[in-house]
C-alpha beads as a LAMMPS data file, in Angstrom:
LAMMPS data file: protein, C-alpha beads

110 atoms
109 bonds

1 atom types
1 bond types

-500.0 500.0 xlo xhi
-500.0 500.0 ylo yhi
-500.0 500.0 zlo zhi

Masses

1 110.0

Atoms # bond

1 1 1 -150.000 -419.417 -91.646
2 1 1 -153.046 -421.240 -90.227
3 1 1 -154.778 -417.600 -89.376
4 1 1 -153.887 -416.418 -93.424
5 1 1 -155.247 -419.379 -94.718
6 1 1 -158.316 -419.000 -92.638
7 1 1 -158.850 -415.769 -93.637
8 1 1 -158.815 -416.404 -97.243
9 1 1 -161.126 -419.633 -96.281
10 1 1 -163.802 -417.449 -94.757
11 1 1 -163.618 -414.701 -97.867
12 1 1 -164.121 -417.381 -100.164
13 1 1 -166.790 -419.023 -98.536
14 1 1 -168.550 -415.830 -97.716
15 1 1 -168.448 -414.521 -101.803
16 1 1 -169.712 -418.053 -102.368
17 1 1 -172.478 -418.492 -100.347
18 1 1 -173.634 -414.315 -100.232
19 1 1 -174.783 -414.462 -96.566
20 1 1 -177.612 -411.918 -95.564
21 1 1 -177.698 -409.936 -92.716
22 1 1 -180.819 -409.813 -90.656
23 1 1 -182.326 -406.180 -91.093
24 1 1 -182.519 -405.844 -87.269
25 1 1 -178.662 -406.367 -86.696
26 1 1 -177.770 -404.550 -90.245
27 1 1 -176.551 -401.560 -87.881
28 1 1 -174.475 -402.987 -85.601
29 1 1 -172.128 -405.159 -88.197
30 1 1 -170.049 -402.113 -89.647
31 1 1 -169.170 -400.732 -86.187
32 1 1 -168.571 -404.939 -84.909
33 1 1 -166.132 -405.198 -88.159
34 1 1 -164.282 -402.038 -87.075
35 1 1 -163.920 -402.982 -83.680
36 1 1 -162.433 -406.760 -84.499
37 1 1 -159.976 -404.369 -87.197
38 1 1 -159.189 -402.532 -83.637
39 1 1 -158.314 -405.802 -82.266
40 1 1 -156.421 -407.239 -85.446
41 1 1 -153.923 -404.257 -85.705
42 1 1 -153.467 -404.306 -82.068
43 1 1 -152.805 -407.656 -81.620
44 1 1 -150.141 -407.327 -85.123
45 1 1 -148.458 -403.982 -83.396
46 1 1 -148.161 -406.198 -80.407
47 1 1 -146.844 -409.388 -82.249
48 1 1 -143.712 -406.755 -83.815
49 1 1 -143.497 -405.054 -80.049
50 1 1 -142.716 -408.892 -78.872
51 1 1 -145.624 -408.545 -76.328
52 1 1 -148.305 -410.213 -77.554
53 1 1 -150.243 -412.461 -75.716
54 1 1 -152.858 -414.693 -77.144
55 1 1 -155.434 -415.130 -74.979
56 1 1 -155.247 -411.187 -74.146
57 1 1 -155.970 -410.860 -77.988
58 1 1 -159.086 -413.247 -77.692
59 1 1 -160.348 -411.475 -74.975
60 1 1 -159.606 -407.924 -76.599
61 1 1 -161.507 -409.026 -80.372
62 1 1 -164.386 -410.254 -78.278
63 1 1 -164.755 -407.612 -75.710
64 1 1 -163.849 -404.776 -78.225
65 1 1 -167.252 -406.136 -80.411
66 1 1 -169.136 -406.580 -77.934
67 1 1 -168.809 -403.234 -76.549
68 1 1 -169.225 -401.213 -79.258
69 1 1 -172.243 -403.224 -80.171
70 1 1 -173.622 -402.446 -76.870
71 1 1 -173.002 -398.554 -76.992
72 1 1 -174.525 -398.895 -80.440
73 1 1 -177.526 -400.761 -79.261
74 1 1 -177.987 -398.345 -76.464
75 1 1 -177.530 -395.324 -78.472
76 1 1 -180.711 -397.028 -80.844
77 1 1 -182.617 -397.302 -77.681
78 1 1 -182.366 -393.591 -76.479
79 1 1 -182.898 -391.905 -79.805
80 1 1 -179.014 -390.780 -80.540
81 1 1 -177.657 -394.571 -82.560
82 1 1 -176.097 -392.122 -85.418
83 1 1 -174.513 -390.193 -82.430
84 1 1 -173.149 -392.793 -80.897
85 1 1 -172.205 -395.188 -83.935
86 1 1 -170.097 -392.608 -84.896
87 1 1 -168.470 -391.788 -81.736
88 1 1 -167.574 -395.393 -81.680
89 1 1 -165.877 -394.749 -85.312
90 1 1 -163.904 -392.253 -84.355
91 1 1 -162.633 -393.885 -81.316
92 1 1 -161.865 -397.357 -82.828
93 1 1 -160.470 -395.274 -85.971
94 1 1 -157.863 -393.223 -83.675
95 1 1 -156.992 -396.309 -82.240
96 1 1 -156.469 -398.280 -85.566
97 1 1 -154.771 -395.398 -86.994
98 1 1 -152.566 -395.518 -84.089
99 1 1 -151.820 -399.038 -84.223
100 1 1 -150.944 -398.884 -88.087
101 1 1 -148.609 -395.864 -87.267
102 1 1 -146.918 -398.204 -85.147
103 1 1 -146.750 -400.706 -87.467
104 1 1 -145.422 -398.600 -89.794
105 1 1 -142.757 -397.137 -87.717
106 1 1 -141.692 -400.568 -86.476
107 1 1 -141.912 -401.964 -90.263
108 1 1 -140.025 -399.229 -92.381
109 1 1 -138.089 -397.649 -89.076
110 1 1 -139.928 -394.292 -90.756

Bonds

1 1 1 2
2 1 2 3
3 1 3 4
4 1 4 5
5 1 5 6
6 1 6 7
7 1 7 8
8 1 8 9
9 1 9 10
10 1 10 11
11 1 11 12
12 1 12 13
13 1 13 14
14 1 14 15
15 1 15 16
16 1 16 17
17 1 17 18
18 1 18 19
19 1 19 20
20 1 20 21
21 1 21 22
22 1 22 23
23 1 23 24
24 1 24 25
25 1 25 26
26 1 26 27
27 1 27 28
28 1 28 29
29 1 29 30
30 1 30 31
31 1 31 32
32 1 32 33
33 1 33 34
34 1 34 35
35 1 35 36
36 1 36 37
37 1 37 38
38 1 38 39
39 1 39 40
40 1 40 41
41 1 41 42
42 1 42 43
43 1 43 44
44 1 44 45
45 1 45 46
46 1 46 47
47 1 47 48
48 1 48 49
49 1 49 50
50 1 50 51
51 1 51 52
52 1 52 53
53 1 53 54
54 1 54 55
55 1 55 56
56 1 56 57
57 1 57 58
58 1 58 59
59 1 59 60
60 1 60 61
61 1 61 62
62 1 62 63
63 1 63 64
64 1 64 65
65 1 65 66
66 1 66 67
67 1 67 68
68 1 68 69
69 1 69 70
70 1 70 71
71 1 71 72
72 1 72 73
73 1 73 74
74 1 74 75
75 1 75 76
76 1 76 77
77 1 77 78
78 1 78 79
79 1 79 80
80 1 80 81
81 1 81 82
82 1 82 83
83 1 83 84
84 1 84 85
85 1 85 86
86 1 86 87
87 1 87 88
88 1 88 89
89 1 89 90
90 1 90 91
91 1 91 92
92 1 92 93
93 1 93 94
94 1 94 95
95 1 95 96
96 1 96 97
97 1 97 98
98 1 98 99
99 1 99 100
100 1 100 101
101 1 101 102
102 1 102 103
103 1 103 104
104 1 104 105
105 1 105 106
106 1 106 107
107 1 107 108
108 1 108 109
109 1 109 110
């Protein structure tokens, strides 16, 4: 309950207060959001498996950002950031996909 309420916390606050993004880390927020949604569904498909492990999830959210910001960042420096941002969508998207498939199948037995 304390996450949910959190959540809705930190959209409210964020409508209210219309944060800007610096223009030099404007790329790297869409592919950090989609690698935390990695980390969200896996951490909920793990929660309904009865394996989930909080401190694995912390590590997972922050290592799963982190990463794809760095392959992003790299990508920028060598001339291919397009190429690689969306190599790093596809790959976090198979794996949400994935995840919500399981969720799914655990949720409606379907």
């Amino acid at each position: 309950m304390i996450a949910v309420i959190a959540l809705l916390l930190g959209v409210a606050l964020g409508v209210l207060l219309d944060p800007t993004v610096p223009a030099a880390m404007q790329p790297y927020l869409p592919i950090a959001v989609i690698a935390a949604l990695d980390a969200v569904f896996g951490g909920v498909r793990a929660k309904l498996d009865g394996i989930f492990d909080d401190k694995q999830f912390v590590i997972s959210f922050i290592s799963n950002v982190l990463v794809a910001a760095v392959i992003v960042y790299l990508g920028d420096q060598l001339g291919v950031g397009s190429q690689l941002s969306t190599g790093v969508v596809v790959v976090l998207g198979v794996r949400i996909f994935g995840n919500v498939a399981a969720i799914r199948r655990h949720l409606f037995r379907a």
